[in-house]
N, CA and C of each residue as an Amber inpcrd file, in Angstrom:
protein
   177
   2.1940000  -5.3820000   3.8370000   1.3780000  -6.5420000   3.5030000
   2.0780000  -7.2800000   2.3640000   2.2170000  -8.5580000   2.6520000
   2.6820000  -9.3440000   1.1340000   2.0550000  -9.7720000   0.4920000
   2.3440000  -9.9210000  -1.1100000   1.9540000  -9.7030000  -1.9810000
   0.5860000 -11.1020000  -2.4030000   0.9590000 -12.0180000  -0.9950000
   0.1820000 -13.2300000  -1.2960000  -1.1340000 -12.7350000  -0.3490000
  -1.4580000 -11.8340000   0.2960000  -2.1640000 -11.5070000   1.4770000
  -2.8890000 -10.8840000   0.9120000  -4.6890000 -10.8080000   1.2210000
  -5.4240000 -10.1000000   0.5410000  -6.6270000  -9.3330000   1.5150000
  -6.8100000  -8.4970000   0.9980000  -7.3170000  -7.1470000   1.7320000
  -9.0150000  -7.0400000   1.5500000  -9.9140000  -6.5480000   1.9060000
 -11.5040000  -6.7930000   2.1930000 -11.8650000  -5.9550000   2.8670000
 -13.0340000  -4.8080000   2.5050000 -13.8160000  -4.0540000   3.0080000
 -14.7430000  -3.8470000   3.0400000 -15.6440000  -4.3050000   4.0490000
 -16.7620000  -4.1480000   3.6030000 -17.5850000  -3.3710000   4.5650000
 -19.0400000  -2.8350000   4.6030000 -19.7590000  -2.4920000   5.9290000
 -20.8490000  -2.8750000   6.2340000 -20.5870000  -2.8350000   7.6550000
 -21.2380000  -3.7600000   8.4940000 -22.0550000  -2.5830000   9.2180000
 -23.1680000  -3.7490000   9.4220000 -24.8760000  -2.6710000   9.9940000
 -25.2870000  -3.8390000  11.1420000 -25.0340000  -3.1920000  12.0550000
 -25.6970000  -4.1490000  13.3150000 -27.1150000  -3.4400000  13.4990000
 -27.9790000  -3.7210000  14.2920000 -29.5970000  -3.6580000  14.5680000
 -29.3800000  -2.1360000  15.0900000 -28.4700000  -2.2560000  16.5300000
 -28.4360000  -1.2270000  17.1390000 -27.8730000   0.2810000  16.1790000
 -26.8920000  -0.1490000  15.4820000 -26.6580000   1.1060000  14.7990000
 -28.2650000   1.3610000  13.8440000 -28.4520000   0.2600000  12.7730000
 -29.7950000   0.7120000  11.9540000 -30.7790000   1.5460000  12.5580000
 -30.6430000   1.4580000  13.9600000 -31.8330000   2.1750000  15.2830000
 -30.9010000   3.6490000  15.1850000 -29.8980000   3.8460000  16.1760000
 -29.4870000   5.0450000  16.5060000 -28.9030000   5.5710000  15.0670000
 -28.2840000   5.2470000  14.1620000 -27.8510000   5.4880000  12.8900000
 -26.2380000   5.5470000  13.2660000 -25.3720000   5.8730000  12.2490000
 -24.0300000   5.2570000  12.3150000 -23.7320000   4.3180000  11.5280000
 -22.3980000   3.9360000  10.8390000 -22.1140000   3.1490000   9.7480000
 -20.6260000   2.2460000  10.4040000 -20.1090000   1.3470000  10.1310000
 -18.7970000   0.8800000  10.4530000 -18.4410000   0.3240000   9.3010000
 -17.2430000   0.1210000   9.0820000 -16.4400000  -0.6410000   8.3080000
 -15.6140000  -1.6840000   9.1090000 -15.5260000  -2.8110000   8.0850000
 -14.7460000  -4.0640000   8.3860000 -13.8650000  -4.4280000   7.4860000
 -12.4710000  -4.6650000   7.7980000 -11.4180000  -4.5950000   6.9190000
 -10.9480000  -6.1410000   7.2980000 -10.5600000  -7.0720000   6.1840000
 -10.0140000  -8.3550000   6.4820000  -8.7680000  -8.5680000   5.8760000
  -7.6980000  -9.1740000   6.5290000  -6.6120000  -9.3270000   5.8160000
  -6.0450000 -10.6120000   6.1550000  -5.8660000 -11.2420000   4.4950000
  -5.3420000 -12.7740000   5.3670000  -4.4690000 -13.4070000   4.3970000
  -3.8230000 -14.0410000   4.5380000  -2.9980000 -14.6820000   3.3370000
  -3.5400000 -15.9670000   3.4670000  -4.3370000 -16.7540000   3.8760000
  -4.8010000 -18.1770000   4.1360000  -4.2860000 -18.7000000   4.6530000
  -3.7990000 -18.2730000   5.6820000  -3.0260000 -18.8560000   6.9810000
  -3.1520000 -18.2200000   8.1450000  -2.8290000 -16.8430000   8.2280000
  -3.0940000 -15.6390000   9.0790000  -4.5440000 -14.3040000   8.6980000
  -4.9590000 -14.3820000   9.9070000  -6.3250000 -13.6860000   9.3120000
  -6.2410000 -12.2760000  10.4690000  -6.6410000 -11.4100000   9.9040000
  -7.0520000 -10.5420000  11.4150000  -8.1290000  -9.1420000  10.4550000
  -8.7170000  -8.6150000  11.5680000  -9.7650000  -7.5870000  11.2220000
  -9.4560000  -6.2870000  11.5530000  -9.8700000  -5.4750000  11.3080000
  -9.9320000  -3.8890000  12.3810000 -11.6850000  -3.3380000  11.7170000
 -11.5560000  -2.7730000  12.9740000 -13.1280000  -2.0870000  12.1270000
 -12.9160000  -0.3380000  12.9260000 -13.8800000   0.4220000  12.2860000
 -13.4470000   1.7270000  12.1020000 -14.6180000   2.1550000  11.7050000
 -15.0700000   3.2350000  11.7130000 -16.5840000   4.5240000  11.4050000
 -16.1390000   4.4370000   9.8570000 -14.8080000   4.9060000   9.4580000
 -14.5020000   4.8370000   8.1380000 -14.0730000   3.8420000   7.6560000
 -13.7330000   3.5410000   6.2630000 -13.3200000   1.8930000   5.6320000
 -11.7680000   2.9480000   5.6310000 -11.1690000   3.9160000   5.6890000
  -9.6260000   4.6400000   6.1110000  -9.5060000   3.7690000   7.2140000
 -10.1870000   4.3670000   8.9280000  -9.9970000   3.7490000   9.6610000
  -9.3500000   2.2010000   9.7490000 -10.5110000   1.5850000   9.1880000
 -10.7550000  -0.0520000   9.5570000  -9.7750000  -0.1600000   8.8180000
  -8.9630000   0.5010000   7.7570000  -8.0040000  -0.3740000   7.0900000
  -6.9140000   0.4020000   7.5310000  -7.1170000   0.7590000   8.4260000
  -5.3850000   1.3610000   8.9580000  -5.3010000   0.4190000  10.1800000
  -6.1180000   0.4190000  10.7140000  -6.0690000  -0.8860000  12.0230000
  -6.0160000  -2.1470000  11.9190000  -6.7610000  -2.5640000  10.7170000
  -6.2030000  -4.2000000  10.0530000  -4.9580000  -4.2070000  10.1500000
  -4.4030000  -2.9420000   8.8280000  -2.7710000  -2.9890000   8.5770000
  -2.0540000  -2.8160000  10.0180000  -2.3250000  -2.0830000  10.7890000
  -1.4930000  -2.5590000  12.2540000  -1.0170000  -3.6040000  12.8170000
  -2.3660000  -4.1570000  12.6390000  -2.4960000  -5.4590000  13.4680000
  -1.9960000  -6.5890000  12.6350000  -1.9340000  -6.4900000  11.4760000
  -1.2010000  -7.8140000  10.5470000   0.6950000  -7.0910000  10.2440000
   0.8300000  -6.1830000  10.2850000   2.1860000  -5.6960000  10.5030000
   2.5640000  -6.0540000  12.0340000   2.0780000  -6.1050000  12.9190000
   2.4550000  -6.7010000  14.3490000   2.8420000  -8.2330000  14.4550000
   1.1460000  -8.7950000  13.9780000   1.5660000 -10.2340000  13.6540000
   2.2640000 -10.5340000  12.6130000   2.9110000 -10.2270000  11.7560000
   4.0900000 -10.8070000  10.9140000   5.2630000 -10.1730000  11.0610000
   5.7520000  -9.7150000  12.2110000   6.6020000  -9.0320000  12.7570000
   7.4520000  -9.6090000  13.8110000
């Protein structure tokens, strides 16, 4: 990730999880030009799949 690109975690509660229970995380990474997400059970997860996916696209 470069150093102008900034990173975001937060978690997210949809209806259906608040019902069955379960938690997700949402990871954002963007330099203000390029944006992309990953989401994941853990905020580990979601931020290993952001970082994938923005190492792909700036690749």
């Amino acid at each position: 990730m470069s150093k102008e690109a900034k990173s975001r975690t937060e978690k997210e509660s949809f209806f259906p999880e608040r019902l069955f229970g379960g938690e997700h995380y949402k990871t954002t990474i963007s330099d203000g030009k390029d944006k992309v997400e990953g989401r994941g059970r853990t905020s580990e997860e979601a931020e290993k799949l952001a970082g994938k996916k923005w190492d792909s696209k700036k690749s």
